[in-house]
C-alpha positions in Angstrom: -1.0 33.9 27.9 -2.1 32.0 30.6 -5.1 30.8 29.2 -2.9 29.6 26.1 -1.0 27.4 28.4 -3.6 26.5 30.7 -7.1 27.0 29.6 -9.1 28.7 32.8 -6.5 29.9 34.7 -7.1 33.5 34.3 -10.8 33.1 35.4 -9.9 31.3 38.4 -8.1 34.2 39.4 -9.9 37.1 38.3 -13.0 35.7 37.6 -16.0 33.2 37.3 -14.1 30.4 39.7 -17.0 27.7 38.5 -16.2 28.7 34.7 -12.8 28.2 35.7 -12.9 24.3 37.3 -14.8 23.7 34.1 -12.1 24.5 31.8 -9.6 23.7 33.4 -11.0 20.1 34.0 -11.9 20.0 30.3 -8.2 21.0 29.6 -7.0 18.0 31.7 -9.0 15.6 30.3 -8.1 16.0 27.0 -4.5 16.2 27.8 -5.3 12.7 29.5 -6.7 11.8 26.6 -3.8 12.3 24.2 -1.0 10.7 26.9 -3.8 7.8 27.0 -3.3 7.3 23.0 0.1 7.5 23.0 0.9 5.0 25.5 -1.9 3.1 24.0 0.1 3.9 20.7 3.6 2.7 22.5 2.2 -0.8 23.9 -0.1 -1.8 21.2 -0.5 0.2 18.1 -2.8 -2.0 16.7 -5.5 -0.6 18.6 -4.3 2.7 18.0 -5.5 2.5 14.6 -8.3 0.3 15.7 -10.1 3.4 18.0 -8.9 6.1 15.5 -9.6 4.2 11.8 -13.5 3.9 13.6 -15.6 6.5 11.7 -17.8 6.9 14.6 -15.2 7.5 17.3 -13.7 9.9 14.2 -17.0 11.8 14.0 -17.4 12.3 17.9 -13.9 13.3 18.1 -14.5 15.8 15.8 -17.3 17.4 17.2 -15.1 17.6 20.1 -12.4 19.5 18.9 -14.9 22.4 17.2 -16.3 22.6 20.5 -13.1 23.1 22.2 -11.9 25.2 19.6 -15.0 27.7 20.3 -14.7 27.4 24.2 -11.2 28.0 24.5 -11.6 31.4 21.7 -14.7 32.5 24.1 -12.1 32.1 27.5 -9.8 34.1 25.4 -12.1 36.7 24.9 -13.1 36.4 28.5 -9.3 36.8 29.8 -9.1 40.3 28.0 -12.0 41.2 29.1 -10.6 40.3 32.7 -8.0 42.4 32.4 -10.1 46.0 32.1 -8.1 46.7 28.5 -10.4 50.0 28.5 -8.8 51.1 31.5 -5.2 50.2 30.5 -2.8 53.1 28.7 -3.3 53.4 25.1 -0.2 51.3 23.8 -0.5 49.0 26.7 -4.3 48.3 25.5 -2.6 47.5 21.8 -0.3 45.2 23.5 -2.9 43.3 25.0 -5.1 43.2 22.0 -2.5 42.1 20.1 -1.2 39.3 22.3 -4.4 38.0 22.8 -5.4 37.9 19.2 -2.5 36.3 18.3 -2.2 33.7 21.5 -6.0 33.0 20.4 -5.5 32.6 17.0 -2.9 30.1 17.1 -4.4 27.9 19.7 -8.1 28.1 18.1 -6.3 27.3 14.8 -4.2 24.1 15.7 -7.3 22.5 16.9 -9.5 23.4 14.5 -6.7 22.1 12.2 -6.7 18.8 14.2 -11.1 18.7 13.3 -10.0 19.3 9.6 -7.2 16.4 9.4 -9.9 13.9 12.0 -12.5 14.7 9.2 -10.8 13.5 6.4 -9.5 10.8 7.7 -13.2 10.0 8.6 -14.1 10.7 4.9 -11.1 8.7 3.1 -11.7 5.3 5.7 -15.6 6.0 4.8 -15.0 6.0 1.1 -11.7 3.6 0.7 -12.6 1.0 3.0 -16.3 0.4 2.4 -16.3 -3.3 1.8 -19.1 -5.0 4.4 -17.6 -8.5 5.3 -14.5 -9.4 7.1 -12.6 -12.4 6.5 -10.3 -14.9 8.3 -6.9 -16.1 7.6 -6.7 -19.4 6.0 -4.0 -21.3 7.5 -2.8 -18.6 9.8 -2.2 -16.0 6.8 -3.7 -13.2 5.2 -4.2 -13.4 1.4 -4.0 -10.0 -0.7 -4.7 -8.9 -4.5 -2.8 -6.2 -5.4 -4.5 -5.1 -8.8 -2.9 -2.4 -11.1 -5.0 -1.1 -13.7 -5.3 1.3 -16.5 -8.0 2.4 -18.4 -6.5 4.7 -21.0 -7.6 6.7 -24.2 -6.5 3.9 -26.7 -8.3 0.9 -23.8 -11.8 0.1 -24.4 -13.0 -0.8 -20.7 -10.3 -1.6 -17.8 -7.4 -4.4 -17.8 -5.3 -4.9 -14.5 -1.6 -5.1 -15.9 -0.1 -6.0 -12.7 -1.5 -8.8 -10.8 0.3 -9.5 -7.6 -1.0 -11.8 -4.9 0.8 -11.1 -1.3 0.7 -13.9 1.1 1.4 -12.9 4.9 1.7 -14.9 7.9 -0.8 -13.4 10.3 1.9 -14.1 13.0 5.3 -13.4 12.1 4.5 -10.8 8.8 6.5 -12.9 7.0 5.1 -12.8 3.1 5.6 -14.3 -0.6 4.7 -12.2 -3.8 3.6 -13.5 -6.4 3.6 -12.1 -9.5 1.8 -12.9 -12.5 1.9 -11.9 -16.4 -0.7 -10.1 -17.7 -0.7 -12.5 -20.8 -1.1 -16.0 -19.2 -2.9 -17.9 -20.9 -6.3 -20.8 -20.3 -6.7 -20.1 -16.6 -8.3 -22.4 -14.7 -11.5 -21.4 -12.5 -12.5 -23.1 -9.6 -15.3 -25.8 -10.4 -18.9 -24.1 -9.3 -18.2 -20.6 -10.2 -19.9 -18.8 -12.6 -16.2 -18.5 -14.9 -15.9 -22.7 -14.8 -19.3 -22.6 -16.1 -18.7 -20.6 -18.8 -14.9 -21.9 -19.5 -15.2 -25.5 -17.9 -11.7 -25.8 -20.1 -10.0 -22.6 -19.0 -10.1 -19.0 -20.0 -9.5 -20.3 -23.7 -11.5 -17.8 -26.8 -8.1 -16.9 -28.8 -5.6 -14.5 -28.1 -7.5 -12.1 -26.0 -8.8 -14.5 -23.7 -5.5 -13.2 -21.4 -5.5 -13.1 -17.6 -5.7 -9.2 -17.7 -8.9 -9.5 -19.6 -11.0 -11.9 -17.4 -11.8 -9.1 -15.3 -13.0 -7.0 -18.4 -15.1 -10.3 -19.6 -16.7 -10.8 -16.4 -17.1 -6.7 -16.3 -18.8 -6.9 -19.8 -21.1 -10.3 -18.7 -22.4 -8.9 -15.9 -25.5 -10.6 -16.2 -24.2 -13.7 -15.6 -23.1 -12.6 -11.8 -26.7 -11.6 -10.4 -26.2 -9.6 -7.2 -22.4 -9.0 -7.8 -21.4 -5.4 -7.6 -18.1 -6.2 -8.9 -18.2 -9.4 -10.9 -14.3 -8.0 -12.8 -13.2 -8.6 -9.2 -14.7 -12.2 -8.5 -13.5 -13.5 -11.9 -10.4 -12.4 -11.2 -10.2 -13.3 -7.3 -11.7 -16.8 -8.4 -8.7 -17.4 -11.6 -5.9 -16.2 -8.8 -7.4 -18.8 -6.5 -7.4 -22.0 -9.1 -3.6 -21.1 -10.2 -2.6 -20.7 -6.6 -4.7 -23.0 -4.3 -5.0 -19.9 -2.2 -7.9 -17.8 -1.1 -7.8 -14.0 -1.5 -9.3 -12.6 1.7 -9.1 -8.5 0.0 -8.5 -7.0 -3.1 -6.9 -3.6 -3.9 -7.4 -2.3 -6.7 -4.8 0.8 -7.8 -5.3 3.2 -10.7 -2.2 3.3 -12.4 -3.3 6.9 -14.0 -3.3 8.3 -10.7 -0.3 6.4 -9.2 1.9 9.2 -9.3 -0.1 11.2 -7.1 0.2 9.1 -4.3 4.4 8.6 -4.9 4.0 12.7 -4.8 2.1 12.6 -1.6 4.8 10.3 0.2 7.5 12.3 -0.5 9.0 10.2 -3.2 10.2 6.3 -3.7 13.6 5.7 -3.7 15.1 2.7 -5.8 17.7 1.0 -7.1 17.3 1.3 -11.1 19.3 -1.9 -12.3 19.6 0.0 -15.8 18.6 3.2 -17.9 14.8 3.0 -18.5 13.1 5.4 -21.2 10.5 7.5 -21.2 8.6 7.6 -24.6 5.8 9.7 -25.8 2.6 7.8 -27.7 4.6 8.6 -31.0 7.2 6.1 -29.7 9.8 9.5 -29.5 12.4 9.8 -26.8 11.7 11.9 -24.0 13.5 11.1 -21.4 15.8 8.3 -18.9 15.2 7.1 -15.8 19.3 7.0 -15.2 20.5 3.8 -13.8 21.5 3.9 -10.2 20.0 4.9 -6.3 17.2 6.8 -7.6 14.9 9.2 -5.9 11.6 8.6 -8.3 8.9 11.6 -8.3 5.8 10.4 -9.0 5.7 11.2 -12.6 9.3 8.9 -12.8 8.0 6.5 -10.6 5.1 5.6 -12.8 7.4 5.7 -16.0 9.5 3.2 -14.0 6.6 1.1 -13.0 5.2 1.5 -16.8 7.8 1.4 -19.5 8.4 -1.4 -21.6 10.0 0.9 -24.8 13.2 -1.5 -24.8 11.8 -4.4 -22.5 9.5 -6.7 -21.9 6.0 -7.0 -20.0 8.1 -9.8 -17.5 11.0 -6.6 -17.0 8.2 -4.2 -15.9 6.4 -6.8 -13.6 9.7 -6.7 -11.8 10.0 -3.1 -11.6 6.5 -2.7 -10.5 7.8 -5.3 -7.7 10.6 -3.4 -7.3 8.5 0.0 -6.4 6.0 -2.1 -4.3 8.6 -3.3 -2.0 10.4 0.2 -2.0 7.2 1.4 -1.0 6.5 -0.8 1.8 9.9 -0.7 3.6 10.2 3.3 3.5 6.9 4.6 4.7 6.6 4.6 8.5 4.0 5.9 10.4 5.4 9.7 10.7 5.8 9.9 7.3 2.2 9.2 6.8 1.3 11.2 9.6 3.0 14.2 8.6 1.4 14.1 4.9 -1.8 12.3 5.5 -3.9 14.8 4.2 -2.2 14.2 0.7 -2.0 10.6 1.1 -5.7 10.4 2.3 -6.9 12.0 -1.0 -4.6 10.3 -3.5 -6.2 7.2 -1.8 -9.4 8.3 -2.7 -9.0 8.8 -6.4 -6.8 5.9 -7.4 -7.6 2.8 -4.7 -10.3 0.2 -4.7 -10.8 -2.4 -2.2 -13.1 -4.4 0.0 -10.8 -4.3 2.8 -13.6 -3.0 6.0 -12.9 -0.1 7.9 -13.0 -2.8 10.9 -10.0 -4.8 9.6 -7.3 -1.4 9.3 -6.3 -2.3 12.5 -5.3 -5.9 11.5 -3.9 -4.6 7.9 -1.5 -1.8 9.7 -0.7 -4.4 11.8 0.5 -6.8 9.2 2.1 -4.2 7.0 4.0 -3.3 10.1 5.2 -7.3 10.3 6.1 -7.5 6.9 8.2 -4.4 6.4 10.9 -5.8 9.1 11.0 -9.0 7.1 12.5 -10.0 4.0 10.5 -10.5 1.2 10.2 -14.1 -0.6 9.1 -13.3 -4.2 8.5 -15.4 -7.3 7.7 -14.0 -10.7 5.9 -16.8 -13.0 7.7 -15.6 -16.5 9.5 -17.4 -19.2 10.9 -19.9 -18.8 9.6 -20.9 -15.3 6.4 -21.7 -17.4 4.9 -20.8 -20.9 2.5 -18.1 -21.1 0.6 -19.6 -24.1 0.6 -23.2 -22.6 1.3 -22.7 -18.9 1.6 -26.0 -16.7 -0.5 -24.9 -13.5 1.2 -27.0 -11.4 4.5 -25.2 -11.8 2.9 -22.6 -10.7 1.7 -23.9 -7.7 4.7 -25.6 -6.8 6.2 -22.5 -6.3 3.9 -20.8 -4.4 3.9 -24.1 -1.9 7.6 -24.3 -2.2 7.5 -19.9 -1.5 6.0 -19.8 1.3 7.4 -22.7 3.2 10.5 -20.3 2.2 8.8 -17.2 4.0 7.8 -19.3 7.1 11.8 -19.9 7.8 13.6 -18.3 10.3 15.5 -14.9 9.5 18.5 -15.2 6.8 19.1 -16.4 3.6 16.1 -18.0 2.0 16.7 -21.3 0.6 16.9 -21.0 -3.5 16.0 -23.4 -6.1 18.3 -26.0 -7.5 18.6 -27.0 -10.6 21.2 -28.9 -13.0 24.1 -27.0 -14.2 27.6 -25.7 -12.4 26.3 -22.2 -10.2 26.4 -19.0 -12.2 28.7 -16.4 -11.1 27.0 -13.3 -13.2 26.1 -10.3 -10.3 22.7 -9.7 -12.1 22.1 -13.0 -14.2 23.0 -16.8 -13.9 25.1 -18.5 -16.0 22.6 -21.1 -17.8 20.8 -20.8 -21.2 18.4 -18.3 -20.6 18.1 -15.4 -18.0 16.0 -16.5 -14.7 12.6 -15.2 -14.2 13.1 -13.4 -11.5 17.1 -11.6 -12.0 15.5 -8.2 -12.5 14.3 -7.4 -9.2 17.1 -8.0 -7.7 18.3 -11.4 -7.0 20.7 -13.1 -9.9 18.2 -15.0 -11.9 19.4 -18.1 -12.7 19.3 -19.6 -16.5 17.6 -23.4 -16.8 20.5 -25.0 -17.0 22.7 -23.0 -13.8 22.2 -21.7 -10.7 22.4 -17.6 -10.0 25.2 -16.7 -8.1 24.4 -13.4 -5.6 22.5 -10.6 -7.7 23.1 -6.7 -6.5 21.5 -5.6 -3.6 22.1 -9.4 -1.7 19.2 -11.3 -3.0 20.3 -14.9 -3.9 17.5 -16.5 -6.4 17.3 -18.9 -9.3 15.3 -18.8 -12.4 12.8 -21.6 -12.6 12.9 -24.3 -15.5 9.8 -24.4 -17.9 10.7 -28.0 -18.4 11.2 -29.2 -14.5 9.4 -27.2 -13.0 12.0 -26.7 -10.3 10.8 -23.8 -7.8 12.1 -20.7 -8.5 12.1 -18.9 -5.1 14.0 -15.3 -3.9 14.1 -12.8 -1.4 12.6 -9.7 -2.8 13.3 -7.8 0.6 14.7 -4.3 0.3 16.6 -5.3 -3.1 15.2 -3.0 -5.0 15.5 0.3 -2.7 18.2 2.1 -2.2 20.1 2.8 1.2 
């Protein structure tokens, strides 16, 4: 037992005194070590995850745990032999045995444990976060695709169906979502890329010439983006970037199919489901409902959630898939990913694409940190804030100007948009001729002709007008989660 609380003890006593100062000096800097981290952890955690998210220091901190592991099982071996067990009684010589075994394998296996989980976290940040080049804020904020794709049985090639751009301040954490429909029509590219060459006029060739399909085109044209390993993603980054007038510093790119594994591996999202949402087999047959209500979604419901359109529309599910973003963000913390990383590191793997570095973890944590103790400003470009078959671009980036001035303010209520019309006084929808673009995630949206009055959950947003173009700006924040 002594060598189980303090590793050289017993030969200090009893035995080689050198062999001893060795482990025990070993034993206290390790200790050192860990205390180092945590108050490391405790002032700055950002470079926390800066040492530990570095594969190398991974690597040589897992070499150093197998080698403790085998020097503290050979000082347990030692410390029995110490004791003359041949010359003990019978059952005493058990007793010893026994203690030792045990004491030795529970020590030897909690570090060797600690190697296993240090490997894999070396393996998923090797594998996950393999892009090369890191990038600056523009403007003091951090730009971010979020991609969510699906290439099914009944897909030829991949489509992203949920394209979301976050927008953080570097600074505060504050961000602005933005979300966009799959089916937008004649996007712009930026003049000099290889898209503007090819559609000077937008993405215009009939009705599959859809935002979601720009990154199949480009996939499919490959040829036309020499040296690109991932021309989908460029034609897609450089389309975001022309509707926006923002640059997307890092993409991620999340396979929808696997989704549910990484809800599974967190434990769960829980959400506020505004209203009964089906699940439907490929025959169109009832299955099951997602009951309205705080929800604790499984992966399997969660992906259902973020999915179904049975008795909705694609702009409904872009808000739900908002909705389980958000969730997502505000309830993990850092033991929750602690405790299950070895899950989470391996549903990474198999569903998530990016070209964030390894090097700029430290900086992402760090900003994911920011943003969950901020409220969200969100904006969801749907009917009728602008036309999907004839969209006026500068709607849209009206909006995203008028959103993150909105996110830039100082804690509380986030200034909405005005438009003509008395205020609504609905909980989930205003009071004007259509629903708002942006009521089912939680603010009340606002029709064009009112104003939404507070929508469940404290969100206060309007919908936008196709014809104004009036911003239609609302705090996403934690809306859409329950408790």
């Amino acid at each position: 037992m002594m060598t189980l609380v303090a590793p050289g003890s017993a030969q200090l006593v009893a035995g080689n005194r050198a062999v001893g100062k060795v482990a025990l000096r070993v034993a206290v800097a390790i200790l050192s070590v860990a205390v180092l981290l945590g108050l490391v952890g405790l002032v700055s955690l950002r470079t926390l995850v800066s040492l530990i998210s570095n594969p190398d220091v991974l690597r040589f901190g897992q070499i150093v745990l197998v080698l403790v592991a085998v020097g503290w099982l050979a000082l347990f071996v030692d410390a029995w032999r110490l004791g003359r067990p041949l010359r003990m009684p019978q059952k005493l010589r058990l007793t010893s045995t026994v203690t030792m075994v045990a004491a030795s394998v529970l020590a030897v296996s909690l570090v060797l444990t600690s190697a296993h989980y240090v490997g894999v976290a070396r393996t998923s940040i090797s594998r996950i976060f393999a892009g090369t080049t890191a990038t600056d804020p523009t403007a003091g904020r951090y730009n971010l695709l979020l991609l969510g794709a699906d290439a099914g049985k009944d897909r030829v090639g991949l489509r992203p169906d949920s394209i979301t751009l976050v927008s953080i301040d570097e600074r505060t954490g504050r961000a602005a979502m933005f979300s966009f429909p799959r089916n937008l029509q004649r996007v712009p590219f930026p003049p000099g890329t290889v898209m503007h060459k090819q559609f000077p006029n937008g993405f215009d060739c009939g009705d599959e010439c859809l935002l979601n399909a720009v990154y199949t085109w480009a996939t499919d044209h490959k040829q036309l983006f020499p040296g690109d390993s991932n021309p989908g993603i460029t034609a897609t980054e450089d389309a975001i970037r022309q509707l926006t007038g923002l640059r997307v510093n890092y993409y991620a790119l999340i396979d929808m199919g696997g989704f549910e594994q990484l809800v599974d591996a967190v434990g769960g999202v829980r959400v506020n489901v505004r209203a009964d949402v089906p699940i439907t087999g490929r025959d169109g047959a009832l299955r099951g409902v997602i009951k309205a209500g705080d929800q604790r979604l499984d992966g399997y419901h969660a992906l259902w959630y973020s999915r179904s359109r049975a008795t909705t529309s694609d702009y409904d599910r872009m808000a739900r898939q908002r909705c389980v973003m958000a969730a997502m963000l505000h309830q993990l913390d850092p033991s929750t990913v602690l405790l299950k990383f070895q899950k989470i590191a391996e549903a990474g793997e198999q569903i998530v694409s990016t070209d964030i570095p390894a090097s700029e973890l430290d900086t992402m944590v760090d900003l994911a940190l920011k943003a969950k103790r901020q409220k969200i400003v969100s904006v969801q470009f749907v009917p009728p804030l602008i036309k999907t078959a004839r969209p006026d671009f500068s709607v849209i980036r009206e909006n995203v100007s008028a959103a993150i001035e909105a996110s830039r303010a100082a804690a509380g209520p986030t200034p909405t948009a005005k438009s003509a019309g008395k205020p609504g006084s609905g909980a989930d929808q205003g009071s004007g001729s259509d629903a708002g673009g942006t009521s089912e995630s939680g603010g009340s949206g606002g029709g064009t002709s009112g104003r939404g009055g507070g929508g469940r959950g404290g969100g206060s947003g309007s919908g936008g007008s196709a014809d104004n173009g009036t911003p239609a700006v609302h705090e996403l924040g934690e809306v859409c989660s329950a408790g």
